[in-house]
N, C-alpha and C positions, 0 to 999 in steps of 0.2 A: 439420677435415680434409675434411670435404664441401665446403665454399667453397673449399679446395687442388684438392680435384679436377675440381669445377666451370671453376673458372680456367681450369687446367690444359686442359681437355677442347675448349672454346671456339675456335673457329680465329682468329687473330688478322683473318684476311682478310675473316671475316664482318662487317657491318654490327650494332656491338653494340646493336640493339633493346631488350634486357632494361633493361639498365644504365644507357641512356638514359632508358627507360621511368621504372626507379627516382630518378633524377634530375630528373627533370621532376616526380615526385610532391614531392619535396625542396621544392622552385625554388617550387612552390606558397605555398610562407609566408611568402615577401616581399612578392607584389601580394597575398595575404590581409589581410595583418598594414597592409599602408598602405594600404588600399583601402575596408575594411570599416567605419574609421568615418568618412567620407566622408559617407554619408547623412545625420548625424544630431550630427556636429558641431558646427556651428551651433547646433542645439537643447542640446544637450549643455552649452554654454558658456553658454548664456541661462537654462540651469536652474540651473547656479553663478550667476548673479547676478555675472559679472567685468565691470566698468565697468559703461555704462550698457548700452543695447540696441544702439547703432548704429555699439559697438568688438566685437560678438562673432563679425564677420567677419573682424577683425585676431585676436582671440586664438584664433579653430576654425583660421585658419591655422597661430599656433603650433604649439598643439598636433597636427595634420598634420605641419607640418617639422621637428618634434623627433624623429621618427622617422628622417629622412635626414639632419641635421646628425648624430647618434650615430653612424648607419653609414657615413657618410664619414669620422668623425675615426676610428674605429676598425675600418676598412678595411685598409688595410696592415698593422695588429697580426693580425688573423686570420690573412691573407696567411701572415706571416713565420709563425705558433707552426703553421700548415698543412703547410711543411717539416719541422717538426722534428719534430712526433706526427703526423701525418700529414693529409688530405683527411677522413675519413670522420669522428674525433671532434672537428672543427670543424664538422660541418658539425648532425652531432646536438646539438652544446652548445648550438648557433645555432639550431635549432629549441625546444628546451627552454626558452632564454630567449626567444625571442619568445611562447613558449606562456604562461609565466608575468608576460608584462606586460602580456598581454592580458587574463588573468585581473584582473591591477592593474587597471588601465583599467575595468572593468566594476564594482568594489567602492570604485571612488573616491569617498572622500566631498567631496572639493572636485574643484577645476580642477588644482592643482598637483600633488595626485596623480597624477593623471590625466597632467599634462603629465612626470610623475619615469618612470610607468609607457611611456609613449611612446619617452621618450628610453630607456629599459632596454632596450626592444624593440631601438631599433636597435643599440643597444652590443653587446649580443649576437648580431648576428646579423652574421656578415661571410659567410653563403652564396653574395652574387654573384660574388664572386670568384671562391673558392673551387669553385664550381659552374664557370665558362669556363676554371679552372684542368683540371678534372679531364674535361670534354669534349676539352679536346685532350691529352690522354694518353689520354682512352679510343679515342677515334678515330686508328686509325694509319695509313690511307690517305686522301690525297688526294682523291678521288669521292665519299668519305662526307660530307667535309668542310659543303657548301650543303645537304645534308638534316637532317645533325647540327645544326648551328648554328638554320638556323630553327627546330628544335624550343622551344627557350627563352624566344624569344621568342612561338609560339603557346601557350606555357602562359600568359606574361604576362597573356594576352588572358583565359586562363581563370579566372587567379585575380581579374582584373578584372569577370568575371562572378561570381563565389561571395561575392567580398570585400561589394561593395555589394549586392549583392543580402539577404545576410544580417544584415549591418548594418540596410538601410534595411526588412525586412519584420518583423525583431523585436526594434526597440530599442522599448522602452517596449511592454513585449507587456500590461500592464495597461489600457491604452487599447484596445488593439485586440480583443484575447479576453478582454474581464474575466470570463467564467466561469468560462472554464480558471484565469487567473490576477487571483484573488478580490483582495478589498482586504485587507492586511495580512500579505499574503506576502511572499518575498522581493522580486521583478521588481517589486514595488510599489516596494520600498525601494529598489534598485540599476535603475532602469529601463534600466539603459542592460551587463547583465549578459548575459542572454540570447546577445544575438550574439559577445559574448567568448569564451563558452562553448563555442558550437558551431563558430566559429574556430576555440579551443580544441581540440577533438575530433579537428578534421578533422587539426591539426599533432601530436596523440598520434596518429592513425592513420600518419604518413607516419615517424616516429620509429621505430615499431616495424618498419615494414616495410625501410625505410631500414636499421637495426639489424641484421637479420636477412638482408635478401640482398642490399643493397649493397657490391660489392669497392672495397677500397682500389685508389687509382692512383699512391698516391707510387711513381717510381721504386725508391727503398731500401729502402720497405717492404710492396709488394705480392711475390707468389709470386713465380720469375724464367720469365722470359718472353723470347721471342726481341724485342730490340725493332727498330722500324726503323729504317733507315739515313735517316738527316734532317742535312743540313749544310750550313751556308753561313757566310759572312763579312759582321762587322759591325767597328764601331769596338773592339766588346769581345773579340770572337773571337780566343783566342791563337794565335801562331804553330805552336805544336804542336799535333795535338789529342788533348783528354783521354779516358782509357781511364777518366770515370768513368759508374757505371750513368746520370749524368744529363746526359753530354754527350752533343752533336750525333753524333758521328760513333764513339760507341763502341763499334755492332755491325760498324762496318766495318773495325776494323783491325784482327782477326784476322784478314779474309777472304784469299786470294789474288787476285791482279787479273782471276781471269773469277770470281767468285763470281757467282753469284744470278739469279733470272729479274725482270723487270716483268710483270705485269698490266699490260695496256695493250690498247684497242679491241677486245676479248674475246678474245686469244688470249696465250700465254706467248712472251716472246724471249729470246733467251738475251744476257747482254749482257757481251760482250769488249771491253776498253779497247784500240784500235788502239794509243794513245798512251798515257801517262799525264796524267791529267786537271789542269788547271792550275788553280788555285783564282782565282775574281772576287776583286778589288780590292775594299778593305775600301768599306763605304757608308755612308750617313748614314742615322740610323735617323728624327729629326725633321726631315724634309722640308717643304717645307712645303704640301707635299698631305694629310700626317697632320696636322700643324698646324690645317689648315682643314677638314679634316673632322671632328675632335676640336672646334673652334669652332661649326660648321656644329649638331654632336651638344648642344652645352650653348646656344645660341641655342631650339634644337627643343623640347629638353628644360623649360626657362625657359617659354616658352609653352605650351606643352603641360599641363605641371602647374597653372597657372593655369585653365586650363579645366577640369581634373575638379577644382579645388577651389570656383571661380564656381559651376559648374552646381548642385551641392545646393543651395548657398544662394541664388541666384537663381530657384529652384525653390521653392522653402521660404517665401521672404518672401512678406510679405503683397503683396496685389495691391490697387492703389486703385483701387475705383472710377470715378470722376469722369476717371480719365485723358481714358476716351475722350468727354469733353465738355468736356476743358479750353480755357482762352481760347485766345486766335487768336494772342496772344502770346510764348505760350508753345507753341516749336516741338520737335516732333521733329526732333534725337536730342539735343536741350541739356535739353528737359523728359522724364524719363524715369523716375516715380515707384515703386519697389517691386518686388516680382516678381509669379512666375504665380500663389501661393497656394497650391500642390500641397499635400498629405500627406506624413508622411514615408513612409507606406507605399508612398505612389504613384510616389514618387520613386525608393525602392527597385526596385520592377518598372519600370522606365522606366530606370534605370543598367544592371538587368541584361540589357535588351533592347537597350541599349544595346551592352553584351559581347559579344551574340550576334549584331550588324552586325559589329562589330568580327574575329570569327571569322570570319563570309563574306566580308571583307574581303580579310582575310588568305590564307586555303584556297584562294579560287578568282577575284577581282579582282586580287591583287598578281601571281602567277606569268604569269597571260593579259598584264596591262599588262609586266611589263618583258621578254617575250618579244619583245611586240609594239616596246616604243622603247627598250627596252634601257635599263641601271642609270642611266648620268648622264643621259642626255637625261629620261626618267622623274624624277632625282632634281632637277632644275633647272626639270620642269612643277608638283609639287607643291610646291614648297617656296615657288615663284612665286603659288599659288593659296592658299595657308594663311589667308593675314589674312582672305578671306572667310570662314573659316569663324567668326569673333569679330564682325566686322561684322553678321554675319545674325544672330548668338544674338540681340540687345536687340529685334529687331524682332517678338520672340514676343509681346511685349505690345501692340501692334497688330491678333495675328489674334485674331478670335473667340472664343466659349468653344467654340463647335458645331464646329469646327474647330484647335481648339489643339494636340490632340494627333497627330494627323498632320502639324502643321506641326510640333512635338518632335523628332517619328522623322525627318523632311526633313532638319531642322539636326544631327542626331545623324550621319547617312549624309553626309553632306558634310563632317561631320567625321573620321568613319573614313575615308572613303576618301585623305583627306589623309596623316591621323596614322600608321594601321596600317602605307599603305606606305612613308613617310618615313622612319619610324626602321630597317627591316630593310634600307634601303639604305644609309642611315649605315652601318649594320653593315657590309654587304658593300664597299663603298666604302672604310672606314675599310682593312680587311684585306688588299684590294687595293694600296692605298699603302701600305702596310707593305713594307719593301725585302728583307726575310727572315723565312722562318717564326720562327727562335728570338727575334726581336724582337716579335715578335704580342702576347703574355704580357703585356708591359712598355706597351704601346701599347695596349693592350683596359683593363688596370689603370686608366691614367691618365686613358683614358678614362668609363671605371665611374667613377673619384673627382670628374671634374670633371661629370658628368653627375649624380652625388649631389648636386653643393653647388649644382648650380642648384634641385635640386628643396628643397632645403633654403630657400635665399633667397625663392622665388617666392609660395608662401602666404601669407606673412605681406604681402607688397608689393601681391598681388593683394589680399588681405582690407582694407589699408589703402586702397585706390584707392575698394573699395564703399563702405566705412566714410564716406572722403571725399565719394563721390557722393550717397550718402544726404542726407547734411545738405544737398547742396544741390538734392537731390530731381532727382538725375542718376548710379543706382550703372553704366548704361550705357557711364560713365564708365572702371570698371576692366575691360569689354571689350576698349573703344577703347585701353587701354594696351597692353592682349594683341596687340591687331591693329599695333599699332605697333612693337614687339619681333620680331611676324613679319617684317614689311615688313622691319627691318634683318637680320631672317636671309636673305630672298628676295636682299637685295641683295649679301651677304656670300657666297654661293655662287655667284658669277661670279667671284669674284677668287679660288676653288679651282683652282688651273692643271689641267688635264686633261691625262693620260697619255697619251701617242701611240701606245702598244702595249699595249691591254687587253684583246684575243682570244687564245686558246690557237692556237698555226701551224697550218699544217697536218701538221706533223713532230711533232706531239704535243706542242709546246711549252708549259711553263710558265711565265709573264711574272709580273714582282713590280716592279713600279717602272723604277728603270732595265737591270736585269738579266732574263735568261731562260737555262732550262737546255734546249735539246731534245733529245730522245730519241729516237735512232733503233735501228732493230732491229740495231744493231753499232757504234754508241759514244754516247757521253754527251759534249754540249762545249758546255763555257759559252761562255755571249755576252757581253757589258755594249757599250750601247748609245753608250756614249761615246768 
């Protein structure tokens, strides 16, 4: 009854802060849960003893993408059973079962446990959807729209920071505080238990709060609510429209034809249809500007996860010696033996300071850059500059010791500033070529799915490039693949056609591909540009 009258009490016109707030705690358990054993991987698989030493960069892969092969194959199962019991106990089950594979994960006595508890996690967990499902039902104006949506994506960033950082400062806490944790305890036996645990914690903490004052959004099954007038036409759109609570257009056909004010440029209009409004010509929902930014998205994605799964272990491995006095025949970057020799601890505070570029990245270098050149030109300089960010990693073993770790944070910030603002313009790009709002859902989906199966494929392919480089005492090698995967994405985003109408008029106009509605203070009339 108090969540009824909460609802209830809420102006629909306000910006739902709360809700989102609650939702972003949620969204935390996916870069937790994939993020967290990142560190310590690699040692993790060398501690099972799977193959020799120089495959445990192909199997830390595995078991990395066993977590996003699950949750792509059983992405649209969530999806679907989301309609029918609703948003909220999908999204709590999806917490509970990631809570509980991560407990797996930590009390593994082999690798394949390990790898069974991995894949659990993702089975269980279809929150991504679910979570972009229930932001745009919870956002019902358009303005809220670019504040709502990058919240998501800054949490990303956060649980990028929590995930490894936790991971990498207390797996194997018997090495590190043997007082605290003496010989013959547990974290002796399970070294790798610790950061599951408090993983763990953090995804009981969001469960209960989640539980308690997170509102359902399914249309059927939340309180009733005025909803908005939202409608357009696609290839699917019937010729009549439906009076049901989850169609487009079915708080407006009770109304009379002067119903209702806009919000718009801070003041109320009254809006009288001189005519009656003629509805746009049905559109194509796969254009192929969503096409290409959907390509653009799993190209990014593909190299991207390559490098936060490179970096522990490239970090991690031993560091030879003798490099820097090898013969004259052996050139840099064909001779390129080992890594820096890090800690796992250190790699740990180094991933998570990493997190913490990543958030200045995002907060206050992304909004400054695409004010200043605006989304595509922005989205067609970085995605041009990407492959250095893989070219520079292998050259860490060149700099000094007295110097190495300021040359880290260098490669790490040329990385963020790629990465962070690449992908929010995907996002925003992809949305934009979307030809109608009720198509977004379907387009964000397919998107989320093909963006999963890259990150699923990528580790293992990365981990087998080192694995290969190794033996030939060149793992530099599975960089330069990374940098090459860029290069065809750099190249692949010129053949995205660009929209000829992507500013809002000056009539308040709203643009979607080839169509726009604008709005003036005494009628409503569609355009289509053809």
């Amino acid at each position: 009854m108090a969540l009824l009258q909460r609802t209830q009490a809420r102006n629909p016109d306000d910006f739902p802060a709360m809700q989102l707030f609650l939702l972003a705690i949620v969204r935390l358990a996916e870069p937790v849960a994939l993020t967290s054993i990142f560190p310590y991987a690699w040692a993790l698989v060398k501690d099972f003893q799977i193959g020799d030493e120089n495959h445990a960069s192909f199997y830390s892969g595995l078991l990395i993408s066993a977590f996003s092969l699950a949750e792509a194959a059983m992405g649209m199962y969530w999806g679907g059973l989301s309609d029918r019991i609703g948003r909220k106990p999908v999204l709590m089950l999806g917490c509970v079962g990631t809570m509980l594979s991560m407990i797996m994960v930590g009390i593994a006595p082999n690798f394949w446990v390990a790898l069974f508890g991995r894949a659990l996690g993702g089975m269980l967990n279809g929150n991504i959807g679910v979570i972009q499902t229930m932001v745009g039902e919870i956002v019902t104006r358009p303005e809220h729209e670019p504040r709502a949506f990058s919240i998501m994506p800054f949490v990303w960033s956060v649980g990028t920071i929590i995930g490894p950082s936790i991971g990498g400062m207390f797996a194997n806490p018997h090495e590190t505080w043997p007082r605290t944790f003496p010989t013959g305890s547990l974290f002796e036996r399970f070294p790798y238990l610790l950061p599951n645990l408090l993983c763990a914690a953090l995804l009981l903490m969001s469960i209960v709060l989640g539980f308690i004052l997170l509102e359902e959004t399914h249309p059927d099954l939340r309180p009733l609510r005025v909803q908005p007038v939202q409608w357009c036409a696609s290839e699917e759109t019937p010729l009549i429209p439906s009076s049901s609570p989850q169609g487009c257009s079915s708080a407006a056909d009770s109304q009379p034809d002067t119903y209702g004010t806009i919000n718009g440029a801070g003041e109320n209009w009254d809006m009288s249809f001189t005519e009656k409004v003629t509805p746009p010509p049905l559109v194509k929902v796969w254009n192929k500007r969503v096409v290409g930014f959907i390509v653009s998205l799993c190209i990014f994605t593909y190299h991207s996860m390559t490098y936060d799964h490179l970096l522990p272990i490239f970090f991690e491995d031993d560091r030879v010696a003798a490099f820097q006095t090898a013969k004259a025949h052996t050139i840099f970057p064909f001779y390129s033996p080992g890594g820096l020799g890090l800690s796992l601890r250190n790699v740990g505070l180094i991933m998570a300071v990493d997190g913490g570029i990543a958030l200045i990245v995002q907060g206050f270098i992304f909004p400054w850059a695409a004010k200043k050149l605006g989304t595509y030109r922005l989205f067609l300089l970085v995605a041009v500059m990407h492959p250095v960010a893989y070219i520079i990693m292998p050259m860490l073993l060149l700099v000094p010791k007295t110097l190495l770790y300021p040359a880290i944070y260098l490669c790490l910030t040329v990385r963020n500033l790629l990465t962070i603002i690449l992908y929010p313009l995907l996002m925003i790009l992809i949305k934009e070529a979307t030809p109608c709002p009720s198509a977004l859902g379907k387009v964000n989906g397919l998107a989320a799915s093909a963006a999963a199966a890259c990150r699923m494929i990528s580790p293992p392919i990365a981990g087998f490039l080192y694995a290969l480089g190794t033996r030939a005492n060149c793992p530099a090698l599975s960089w330069y693949g990374s940098a090459i995967v860029a290069v065809a994405g750099a190249v692949q985003c010129f053949w995205v056609p660009r929209a000829q109408n992507d500013e809002p008029s000056e009539e308040h106009g709203i643009v979607r591909g080839k169509q726009s509605i604008t709005v003036t203070p005494t009628e409503v009339v569609f355009h289509n540009s053809d």
